[in-house]
MIDOKOL-652224 format. One line per field, with one value per atom (N, C-alpha, C): residue number from 1; residue in three letters; atom name; x, y, z. Coordinates in steps of 0.05 Angstrom, whole numbers. Atoms other than C-alpha are relative to their C-alpha. Layout:
// residues N
n: [NUM,...]
res: [ALA,...]
atom: [CA,...]
x: [X,...]
y: [Y,...]
z: [Z,...]
END
This chain:
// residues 192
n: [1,1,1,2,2,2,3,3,3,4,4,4,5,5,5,6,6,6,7,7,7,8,8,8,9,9,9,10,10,10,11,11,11,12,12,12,13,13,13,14,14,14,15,15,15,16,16,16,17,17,17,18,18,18,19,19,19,20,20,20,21,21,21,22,22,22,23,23,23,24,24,24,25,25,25,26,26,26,27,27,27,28,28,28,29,29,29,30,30,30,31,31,31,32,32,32,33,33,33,34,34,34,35,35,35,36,36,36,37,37,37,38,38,38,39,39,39,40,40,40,41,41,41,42,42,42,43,43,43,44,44,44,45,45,45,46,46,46,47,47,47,48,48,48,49,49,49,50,50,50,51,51,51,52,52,52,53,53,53,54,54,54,55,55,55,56,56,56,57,57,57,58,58,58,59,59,59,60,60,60,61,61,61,62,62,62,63,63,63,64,64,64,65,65,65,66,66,66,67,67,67,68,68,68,69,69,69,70,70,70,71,71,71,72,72,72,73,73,73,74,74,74,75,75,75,76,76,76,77,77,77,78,78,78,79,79,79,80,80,80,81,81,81,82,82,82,83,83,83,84,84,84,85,85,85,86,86,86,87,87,87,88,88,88,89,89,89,90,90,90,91,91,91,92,92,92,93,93,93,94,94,94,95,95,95,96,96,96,97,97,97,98,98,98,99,99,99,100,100,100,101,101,101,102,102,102,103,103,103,104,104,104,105,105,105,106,106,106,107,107,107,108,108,108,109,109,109,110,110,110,111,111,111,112,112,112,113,113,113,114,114,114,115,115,115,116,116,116,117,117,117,118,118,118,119,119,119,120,120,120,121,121,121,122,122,122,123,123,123,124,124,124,125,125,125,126,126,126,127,127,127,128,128,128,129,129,129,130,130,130,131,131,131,132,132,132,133,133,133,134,134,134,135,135,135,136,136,136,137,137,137,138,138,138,139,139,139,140,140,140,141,141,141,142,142,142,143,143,143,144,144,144,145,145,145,146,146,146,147,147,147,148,148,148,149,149,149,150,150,150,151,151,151,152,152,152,153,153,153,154,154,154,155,155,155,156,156,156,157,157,157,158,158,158,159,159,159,160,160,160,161,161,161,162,162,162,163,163,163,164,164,164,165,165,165,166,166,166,167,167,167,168,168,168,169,169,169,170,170,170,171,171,171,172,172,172,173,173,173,174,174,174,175,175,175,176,176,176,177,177,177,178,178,178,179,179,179,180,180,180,181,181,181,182,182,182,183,183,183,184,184,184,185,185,185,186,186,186,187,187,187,188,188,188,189,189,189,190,190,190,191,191,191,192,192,192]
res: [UNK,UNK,UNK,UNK,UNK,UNK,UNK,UNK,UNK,UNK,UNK,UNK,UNK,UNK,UNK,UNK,UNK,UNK,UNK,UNK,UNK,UNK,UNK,UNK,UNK,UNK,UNK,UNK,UNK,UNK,UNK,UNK,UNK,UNK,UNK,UNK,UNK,UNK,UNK,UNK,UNK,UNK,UNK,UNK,UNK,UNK,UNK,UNK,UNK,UNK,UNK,UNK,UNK,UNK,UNK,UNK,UNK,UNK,UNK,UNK,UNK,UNK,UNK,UNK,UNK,UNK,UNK,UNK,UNK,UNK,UNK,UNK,UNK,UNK,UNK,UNK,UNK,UNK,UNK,UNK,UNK,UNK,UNK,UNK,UNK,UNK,UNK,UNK,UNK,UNK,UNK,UNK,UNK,UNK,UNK,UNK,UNK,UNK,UNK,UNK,UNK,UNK,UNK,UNK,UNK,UNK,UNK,UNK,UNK,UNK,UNK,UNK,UNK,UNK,UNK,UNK,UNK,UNK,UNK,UNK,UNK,UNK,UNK,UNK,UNK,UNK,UNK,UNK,UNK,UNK,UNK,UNK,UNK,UNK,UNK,UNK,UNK,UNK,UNK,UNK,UNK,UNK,UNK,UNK,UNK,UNK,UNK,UNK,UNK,UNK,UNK,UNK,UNK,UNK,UNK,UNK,UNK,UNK,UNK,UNK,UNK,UNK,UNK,UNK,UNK,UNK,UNK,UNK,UNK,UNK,UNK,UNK,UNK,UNK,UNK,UNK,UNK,UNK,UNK,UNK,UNK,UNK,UNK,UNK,UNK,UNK,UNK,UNK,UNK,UNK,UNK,UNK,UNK,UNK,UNK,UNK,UNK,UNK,UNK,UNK,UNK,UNK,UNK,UNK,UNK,UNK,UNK,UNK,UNK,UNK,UNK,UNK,UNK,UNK,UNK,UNK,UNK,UNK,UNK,UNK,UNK,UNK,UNK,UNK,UNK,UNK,UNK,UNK,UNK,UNK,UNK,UNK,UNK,UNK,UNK,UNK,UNK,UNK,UNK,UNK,UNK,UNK,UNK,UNK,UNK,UNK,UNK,UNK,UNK,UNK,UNK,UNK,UNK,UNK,UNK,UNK,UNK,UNK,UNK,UNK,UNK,UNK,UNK,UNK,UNK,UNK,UNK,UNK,UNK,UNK,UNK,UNK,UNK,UNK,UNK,UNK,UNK,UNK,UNK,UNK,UNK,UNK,UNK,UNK,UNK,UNK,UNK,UNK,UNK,UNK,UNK,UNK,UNK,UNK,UNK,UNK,UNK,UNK,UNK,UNK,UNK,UNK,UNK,UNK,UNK,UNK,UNK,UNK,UNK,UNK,UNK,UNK,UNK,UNK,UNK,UNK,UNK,UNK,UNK,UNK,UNK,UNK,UNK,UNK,UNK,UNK,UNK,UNK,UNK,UNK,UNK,UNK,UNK,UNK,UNK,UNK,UNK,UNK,UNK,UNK,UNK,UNK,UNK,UNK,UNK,UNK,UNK,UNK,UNK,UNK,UNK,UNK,UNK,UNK,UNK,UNK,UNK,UNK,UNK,UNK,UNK,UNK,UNK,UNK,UNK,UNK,UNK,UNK,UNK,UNK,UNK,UNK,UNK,UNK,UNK,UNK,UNK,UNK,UNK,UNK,UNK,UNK,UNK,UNK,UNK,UNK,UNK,UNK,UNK,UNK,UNK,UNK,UNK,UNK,UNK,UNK,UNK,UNK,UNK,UNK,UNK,UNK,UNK,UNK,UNK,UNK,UNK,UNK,UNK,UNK,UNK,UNK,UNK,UNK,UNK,UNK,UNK,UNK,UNK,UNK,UNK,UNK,UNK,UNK,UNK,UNK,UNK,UNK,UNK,UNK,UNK,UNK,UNK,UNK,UNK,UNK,UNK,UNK,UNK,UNK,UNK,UNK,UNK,UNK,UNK,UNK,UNK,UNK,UNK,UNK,UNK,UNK,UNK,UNK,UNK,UNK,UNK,UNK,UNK,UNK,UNK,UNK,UNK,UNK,UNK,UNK,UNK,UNK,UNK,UNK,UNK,UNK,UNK,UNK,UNK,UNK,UNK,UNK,UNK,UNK,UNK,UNK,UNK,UNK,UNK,UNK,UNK,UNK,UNK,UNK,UNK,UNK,UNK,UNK,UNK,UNK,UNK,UNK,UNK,UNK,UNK,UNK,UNK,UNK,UNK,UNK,UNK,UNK,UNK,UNK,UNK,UNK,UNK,UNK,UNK,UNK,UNK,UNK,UNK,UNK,UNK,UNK,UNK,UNK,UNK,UNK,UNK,UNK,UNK,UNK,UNK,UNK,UNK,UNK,UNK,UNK,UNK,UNK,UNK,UNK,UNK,UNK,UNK,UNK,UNK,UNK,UNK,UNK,UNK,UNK,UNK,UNK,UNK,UNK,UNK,UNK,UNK,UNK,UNK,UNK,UNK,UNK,UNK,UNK,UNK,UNK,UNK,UNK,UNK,UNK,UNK,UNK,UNK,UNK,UNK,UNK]
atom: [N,CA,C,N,CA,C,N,CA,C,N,CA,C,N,CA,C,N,CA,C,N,CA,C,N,CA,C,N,CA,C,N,CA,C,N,CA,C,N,CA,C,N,CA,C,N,CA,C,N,CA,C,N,CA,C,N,CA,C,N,CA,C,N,CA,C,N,CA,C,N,CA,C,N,CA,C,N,CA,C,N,CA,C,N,CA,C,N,CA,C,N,CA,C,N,CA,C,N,CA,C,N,CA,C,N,CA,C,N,CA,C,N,CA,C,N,CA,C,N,CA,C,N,CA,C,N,CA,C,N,CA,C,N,CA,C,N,CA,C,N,CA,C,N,CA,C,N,CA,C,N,CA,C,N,CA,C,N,CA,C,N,CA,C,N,CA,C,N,CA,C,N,CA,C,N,CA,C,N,CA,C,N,CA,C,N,CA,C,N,CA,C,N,CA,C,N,CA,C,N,CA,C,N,CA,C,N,CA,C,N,CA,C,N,CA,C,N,CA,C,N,CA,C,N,CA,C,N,CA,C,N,CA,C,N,CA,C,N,CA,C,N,CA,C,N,CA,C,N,CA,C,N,CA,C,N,CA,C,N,CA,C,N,CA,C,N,CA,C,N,CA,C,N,CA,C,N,CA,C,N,CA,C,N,CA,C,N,CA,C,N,CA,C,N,CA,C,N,CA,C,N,CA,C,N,CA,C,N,CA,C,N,CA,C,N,CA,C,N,CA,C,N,CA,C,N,CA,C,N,CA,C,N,CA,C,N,CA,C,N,CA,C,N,CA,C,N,CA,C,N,CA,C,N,CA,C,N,CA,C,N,CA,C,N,CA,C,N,CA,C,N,CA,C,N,CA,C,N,CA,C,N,CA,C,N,CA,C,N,CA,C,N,CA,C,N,CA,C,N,CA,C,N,CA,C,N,CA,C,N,CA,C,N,CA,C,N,CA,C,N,CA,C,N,CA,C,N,CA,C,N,CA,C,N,CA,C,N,CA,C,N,CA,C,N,CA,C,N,CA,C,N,CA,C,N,CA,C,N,CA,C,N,CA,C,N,CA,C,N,CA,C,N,CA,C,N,CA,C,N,CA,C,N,CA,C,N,CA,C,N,CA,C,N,CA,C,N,CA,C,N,CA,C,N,CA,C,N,CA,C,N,CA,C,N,CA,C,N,CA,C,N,CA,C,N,CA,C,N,CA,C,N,CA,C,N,CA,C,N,CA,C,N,CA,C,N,CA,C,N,CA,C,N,CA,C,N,CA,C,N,CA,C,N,CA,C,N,CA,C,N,CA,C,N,CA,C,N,CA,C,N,CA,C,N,CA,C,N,CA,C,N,CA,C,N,CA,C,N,CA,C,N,CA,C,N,CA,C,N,CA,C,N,CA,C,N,CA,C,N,CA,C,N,CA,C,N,CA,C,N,CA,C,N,CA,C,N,CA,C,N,CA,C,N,CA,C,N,CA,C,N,CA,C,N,CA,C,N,CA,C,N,CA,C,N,CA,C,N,CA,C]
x: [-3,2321,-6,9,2330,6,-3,2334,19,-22,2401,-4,5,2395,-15,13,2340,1,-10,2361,21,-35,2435,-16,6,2391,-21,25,2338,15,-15,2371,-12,12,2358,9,-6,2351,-31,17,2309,-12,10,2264,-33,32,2194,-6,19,2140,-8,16,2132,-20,16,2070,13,-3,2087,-26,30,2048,-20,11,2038,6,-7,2037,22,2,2079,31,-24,2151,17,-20,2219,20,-24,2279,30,-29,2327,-10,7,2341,16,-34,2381,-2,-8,2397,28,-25,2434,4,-6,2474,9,-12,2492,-11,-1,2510,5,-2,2509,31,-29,2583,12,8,2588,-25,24,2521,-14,17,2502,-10,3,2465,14,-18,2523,-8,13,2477,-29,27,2412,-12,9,2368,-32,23,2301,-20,20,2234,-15,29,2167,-16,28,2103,-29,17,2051,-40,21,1987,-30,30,1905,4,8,1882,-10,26,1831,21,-15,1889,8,-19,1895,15,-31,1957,-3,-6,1981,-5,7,1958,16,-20,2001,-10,15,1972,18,-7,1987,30,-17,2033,29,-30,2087,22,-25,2157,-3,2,2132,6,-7,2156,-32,19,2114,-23,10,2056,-5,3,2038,-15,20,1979,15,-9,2025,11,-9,2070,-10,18,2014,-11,14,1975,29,-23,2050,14,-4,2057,-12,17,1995,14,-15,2030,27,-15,2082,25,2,2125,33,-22,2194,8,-6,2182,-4,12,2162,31,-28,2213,20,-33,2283,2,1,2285,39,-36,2365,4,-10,2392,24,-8,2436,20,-13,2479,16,-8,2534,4,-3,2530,24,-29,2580,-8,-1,2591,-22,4,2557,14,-20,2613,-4,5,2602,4,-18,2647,-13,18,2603,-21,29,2534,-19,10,2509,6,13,2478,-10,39,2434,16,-5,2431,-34,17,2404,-22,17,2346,-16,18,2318,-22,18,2251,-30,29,2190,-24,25,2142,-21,13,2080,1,-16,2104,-21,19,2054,8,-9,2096,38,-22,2161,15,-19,2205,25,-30,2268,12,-32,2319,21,-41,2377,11,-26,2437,5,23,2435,-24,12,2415,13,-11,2432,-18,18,2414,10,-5,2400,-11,15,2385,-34,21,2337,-5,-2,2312,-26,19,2279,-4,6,2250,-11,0,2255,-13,6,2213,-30,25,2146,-27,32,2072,-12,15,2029,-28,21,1960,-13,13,1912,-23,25,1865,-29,23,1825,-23,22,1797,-12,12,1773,-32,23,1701,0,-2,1691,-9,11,1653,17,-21,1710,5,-20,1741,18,-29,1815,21,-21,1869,18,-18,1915,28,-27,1965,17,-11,1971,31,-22,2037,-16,7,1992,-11,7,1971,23,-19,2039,20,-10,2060,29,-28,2131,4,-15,2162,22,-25,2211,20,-20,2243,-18,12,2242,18,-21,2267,17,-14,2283,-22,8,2269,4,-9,2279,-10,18,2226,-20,15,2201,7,-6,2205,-27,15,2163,-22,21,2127,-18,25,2095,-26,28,2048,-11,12,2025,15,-12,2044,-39,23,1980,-15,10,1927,0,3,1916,33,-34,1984,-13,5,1991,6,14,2009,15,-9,2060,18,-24,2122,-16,3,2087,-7,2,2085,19,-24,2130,4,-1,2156,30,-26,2211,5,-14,2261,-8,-8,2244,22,-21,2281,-18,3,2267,7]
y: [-8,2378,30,-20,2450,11,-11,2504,-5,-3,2504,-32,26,2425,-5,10,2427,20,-20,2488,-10,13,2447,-18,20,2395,1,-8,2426,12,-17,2450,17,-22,2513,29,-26,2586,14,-21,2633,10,-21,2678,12,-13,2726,15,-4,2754,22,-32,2829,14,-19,2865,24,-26,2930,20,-16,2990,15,-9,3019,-17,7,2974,26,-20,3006,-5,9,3007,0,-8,2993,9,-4,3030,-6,13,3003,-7,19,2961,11,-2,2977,-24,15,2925,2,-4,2948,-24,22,2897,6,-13,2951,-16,21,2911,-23,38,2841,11,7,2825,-17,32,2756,-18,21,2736,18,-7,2779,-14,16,2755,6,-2,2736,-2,-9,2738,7,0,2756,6,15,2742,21,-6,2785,-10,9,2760,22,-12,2802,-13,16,2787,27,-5,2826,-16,19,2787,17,-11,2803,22,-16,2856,-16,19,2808,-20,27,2757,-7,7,2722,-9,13,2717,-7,15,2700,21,-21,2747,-13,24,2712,18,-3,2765,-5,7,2739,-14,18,2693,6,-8,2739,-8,8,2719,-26,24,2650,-20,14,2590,-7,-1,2579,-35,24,2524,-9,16,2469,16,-15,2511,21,-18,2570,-10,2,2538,-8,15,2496,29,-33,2584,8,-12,2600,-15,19,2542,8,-13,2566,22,-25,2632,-14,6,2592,30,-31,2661,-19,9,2609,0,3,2619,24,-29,2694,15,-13,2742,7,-11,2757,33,-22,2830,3,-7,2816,-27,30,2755,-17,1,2722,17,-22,2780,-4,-10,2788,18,-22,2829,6,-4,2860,-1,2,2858,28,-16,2896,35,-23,2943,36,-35,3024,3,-16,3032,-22,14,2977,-17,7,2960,4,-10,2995,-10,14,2959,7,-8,2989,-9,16,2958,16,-19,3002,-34,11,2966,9,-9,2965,-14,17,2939,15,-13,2977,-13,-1,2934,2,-5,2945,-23,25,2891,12,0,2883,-8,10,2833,-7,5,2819,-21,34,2747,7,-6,2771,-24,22,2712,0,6,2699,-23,20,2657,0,28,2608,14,-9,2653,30,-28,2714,18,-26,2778,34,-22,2850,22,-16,2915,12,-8,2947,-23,1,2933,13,-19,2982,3,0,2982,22,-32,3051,-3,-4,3065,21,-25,3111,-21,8,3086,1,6,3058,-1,5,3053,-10,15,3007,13,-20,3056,-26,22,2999,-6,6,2987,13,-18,3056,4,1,3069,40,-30,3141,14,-30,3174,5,2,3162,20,-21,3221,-11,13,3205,23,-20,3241,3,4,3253,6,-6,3287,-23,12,3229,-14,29,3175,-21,25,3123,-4,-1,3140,12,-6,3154,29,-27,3222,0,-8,3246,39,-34,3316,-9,-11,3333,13,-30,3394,15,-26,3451,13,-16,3506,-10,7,3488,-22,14,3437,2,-10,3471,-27,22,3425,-22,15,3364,7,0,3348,4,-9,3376,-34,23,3299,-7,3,3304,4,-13,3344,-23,23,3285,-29,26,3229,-11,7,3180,9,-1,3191,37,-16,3249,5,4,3276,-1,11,3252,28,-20,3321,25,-19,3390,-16,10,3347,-8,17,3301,29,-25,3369,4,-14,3415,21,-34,3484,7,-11,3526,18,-12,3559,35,-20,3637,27,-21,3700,16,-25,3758,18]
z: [28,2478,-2,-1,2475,-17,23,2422,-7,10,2412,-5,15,2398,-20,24,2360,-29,28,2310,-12,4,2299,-19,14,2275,-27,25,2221,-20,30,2152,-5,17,2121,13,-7,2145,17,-9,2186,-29,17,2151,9,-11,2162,-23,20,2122,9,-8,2124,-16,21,2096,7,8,2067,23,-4,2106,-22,24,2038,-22,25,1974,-18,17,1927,-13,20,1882,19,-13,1926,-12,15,1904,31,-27,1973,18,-19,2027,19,-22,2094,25,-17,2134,25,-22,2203,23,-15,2241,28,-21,2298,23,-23,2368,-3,6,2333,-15,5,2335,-18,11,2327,-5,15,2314,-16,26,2261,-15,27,2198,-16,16,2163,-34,23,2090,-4,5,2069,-34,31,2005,10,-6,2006,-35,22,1959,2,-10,1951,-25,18,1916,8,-3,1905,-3,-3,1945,-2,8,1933,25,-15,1980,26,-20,2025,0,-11,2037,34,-28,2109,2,-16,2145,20,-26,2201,21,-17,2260,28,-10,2311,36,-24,2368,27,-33,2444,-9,0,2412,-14,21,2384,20,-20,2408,9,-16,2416,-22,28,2362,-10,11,2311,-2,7,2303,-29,38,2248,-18,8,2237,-18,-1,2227,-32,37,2171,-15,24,2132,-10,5,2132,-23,15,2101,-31,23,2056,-25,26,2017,-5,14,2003,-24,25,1966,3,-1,1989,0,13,1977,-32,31,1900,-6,11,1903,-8,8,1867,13,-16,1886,-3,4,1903,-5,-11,1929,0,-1,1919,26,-23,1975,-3,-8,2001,27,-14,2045,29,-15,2110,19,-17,2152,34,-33,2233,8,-13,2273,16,-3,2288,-6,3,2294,-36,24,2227,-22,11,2191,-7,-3,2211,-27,21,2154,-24,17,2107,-26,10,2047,-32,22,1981,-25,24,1915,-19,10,1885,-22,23,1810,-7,-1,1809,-10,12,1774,6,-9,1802,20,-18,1856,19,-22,1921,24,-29,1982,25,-24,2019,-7,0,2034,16,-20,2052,9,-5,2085,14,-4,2088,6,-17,2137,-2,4,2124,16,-9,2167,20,-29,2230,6,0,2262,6,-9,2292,-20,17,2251,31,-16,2293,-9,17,2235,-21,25,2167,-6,11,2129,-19,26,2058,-11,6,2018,-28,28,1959,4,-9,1935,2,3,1953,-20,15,1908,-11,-2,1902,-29,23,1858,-9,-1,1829,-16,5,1799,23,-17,1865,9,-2,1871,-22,5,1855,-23,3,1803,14,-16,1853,25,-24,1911,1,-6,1946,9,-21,1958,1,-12,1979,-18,28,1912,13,-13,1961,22,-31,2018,-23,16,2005,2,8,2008,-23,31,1940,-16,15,1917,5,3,1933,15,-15,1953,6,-6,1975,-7,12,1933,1,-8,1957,15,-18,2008,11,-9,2033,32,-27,2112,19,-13,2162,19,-17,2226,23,-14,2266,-11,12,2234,-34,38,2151,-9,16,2104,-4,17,2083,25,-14,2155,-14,18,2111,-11,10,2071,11,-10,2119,3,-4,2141,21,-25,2187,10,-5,2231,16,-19,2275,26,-25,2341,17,-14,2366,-14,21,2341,-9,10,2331,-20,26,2281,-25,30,2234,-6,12,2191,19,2,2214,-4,13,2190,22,-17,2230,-9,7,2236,5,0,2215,1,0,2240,6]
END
């Protein structure tokens, strides 16, 4: 009894549960199918929900790339993450093909999303999928005497505009964390 037998025989669809790295509003979706020919995911349907802060998931660890246990879907059941909002409703995708892999789907949604259910029709392989919008942050759970960073994106911020991007984009500047070394910065090409 092997996969291919026992997937023929279960109804429904694939799907996974992505936390956001930053809570916060999405305004798009891109879903690339580049390489997947014939086994692309021929639709997809995405949900989100925004969950408490202190919620456990599933940490899956040693066991990634391995099918899932009972344990695993009774942890996913409680989320209830089959009734969470429709960001994209079921959707179409195209082949994998150079001239239409490319995917991306405009999204109007004003509200703050933590996690995300991305849903494949029936099955199928994607190369990416990437979720575009600005960081959020819950200032409620900030304390008044907090020092926070008003500039990082994880509290919302964007770069707007700039003059040149010779080496690296200007939002290195307010990306997370410290940089790993010069690449992770800005600098502008000079004239002299």
């Amino acid at each position: 009894d092997g996969w291919e037998t026992r997937r023929k025989r279960i109804p429904g669809h694939d799907w996974c549960i992505i936390e956001l790295g930053i809570p916060g509003v999405i305004h798009g979706l891109y879903v690339d199918t580049h390489f997947f020919t014939g086994n692309y995911a021929p639709r997809v349907s995405v949900q989100v929900a925004c969950l408490p802060e202190k919620i456990s998931l599933l940490l899956r660890g040693h066991r990634i790339g391995s099918a899932a246990t009972e344990e695993d879907f009774k942890a996913v059941e409680r989320l209830h993450s089959e009734k969470w909002e429709y960001l994209l409703k079921m959707t179409e995708l195209k082949p994998g093909y150079t001239e239409s892999c490319c995917n991306y789907f405009n999204v109007s949604s004003k509200g703050r999303w933590t996690h995300i259910r991305l849903n494949i029709y029936p099955d199928g392989g994607m190369a990416r999928f990437k979720v575009y919008g600005i960081g959020q942050r819950d200032w409620s759970l900030c304390g008044p005497n907090d020092m926070e960073d008003l500039l990082s994106m994880a509290n919302g911020s964007v770069c707007l505009g700039y003059s040149d991007a010779h080496y690296g984009h200007p939002r290195n500047l307010i990306g997370l964390g410290r940089a790993a070394d010069m690449g992770d910065g800005w600098e502008t090409a000079r004239s002299l």
